[in-house]
C-alpha positions in Angstrom: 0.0 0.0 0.0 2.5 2.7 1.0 2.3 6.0 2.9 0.0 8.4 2.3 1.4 11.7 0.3 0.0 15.1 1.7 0.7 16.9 -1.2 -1.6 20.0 -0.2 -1.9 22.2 3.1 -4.3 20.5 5.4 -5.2 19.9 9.0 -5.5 16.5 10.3 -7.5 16.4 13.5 -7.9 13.1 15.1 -10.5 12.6 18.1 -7.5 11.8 20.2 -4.1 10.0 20.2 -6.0 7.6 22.9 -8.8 6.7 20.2 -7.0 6.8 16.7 -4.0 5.1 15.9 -2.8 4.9 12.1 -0.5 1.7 12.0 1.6 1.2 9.1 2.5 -2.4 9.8 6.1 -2.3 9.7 5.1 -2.1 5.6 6.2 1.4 5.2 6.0 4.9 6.7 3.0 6.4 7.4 3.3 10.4 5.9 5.2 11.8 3.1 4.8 15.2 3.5 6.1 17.2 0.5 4.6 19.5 -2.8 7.3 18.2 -4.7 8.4 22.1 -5.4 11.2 23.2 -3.5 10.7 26.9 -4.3 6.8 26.4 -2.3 5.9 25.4 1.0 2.9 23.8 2.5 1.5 24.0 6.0 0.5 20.5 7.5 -0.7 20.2 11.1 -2.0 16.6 12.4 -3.8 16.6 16.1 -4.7 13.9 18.2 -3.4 10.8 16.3 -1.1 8.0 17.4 1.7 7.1 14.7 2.7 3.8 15.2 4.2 0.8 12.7 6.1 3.2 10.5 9.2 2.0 8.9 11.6 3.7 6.6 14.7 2.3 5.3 16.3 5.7 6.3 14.6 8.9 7.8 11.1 9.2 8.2 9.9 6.0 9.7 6.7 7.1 10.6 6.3 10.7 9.2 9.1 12.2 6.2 8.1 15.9 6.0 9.9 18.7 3.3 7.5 21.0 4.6 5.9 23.2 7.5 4.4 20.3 9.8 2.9 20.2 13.5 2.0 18.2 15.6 0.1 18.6 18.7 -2.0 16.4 21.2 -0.6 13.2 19.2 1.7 10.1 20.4 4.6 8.0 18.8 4.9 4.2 19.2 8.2 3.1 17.6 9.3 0.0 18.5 13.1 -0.3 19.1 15.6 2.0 18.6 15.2 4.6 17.1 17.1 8.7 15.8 16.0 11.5 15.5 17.7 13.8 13.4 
């Protein structure tokens, strides 16, 4: 399946990071977050999710952003090790 692109600026709310979890399996990560134009930006902001399953064979296991992102009243489940860069 893949992660999902957000290609556009847009505003994810969740009801919760106790209530919605997006699990990617281990298959892939969960978010690309990128307008594939480096001379624009977007604005993303994702509320009250859990991000859990992502997997990347480099950065961006759960979320890989090029853009503006926030996140706010949301939780990360990453099993192992993990870096954040």
């Amino acid at each position: 399946m893949g992660e999902l692109a957000i290609t556009d600026s847009v505003t994810i709310l969740g009801p919760g990071a106790a209530n919605l979890a997006v699990d990617a399996a281990g298959a892939s990560g969960i978010f690309n977050v990128d307008d594939g134009n480096n001379g624009t930006n977007i604005n993303v902001t994702i509320d009250g999710l859990t991000l859990t399953g992502g997997s990347a064979a480099y950065y961006g296991g759960a979320i890989f952003s090029k853009e503006t992102l926030t996140i706010s009243n949301s939780a990360f489940s990453i099993p192992g090790d993990f870096q954040l860069t």
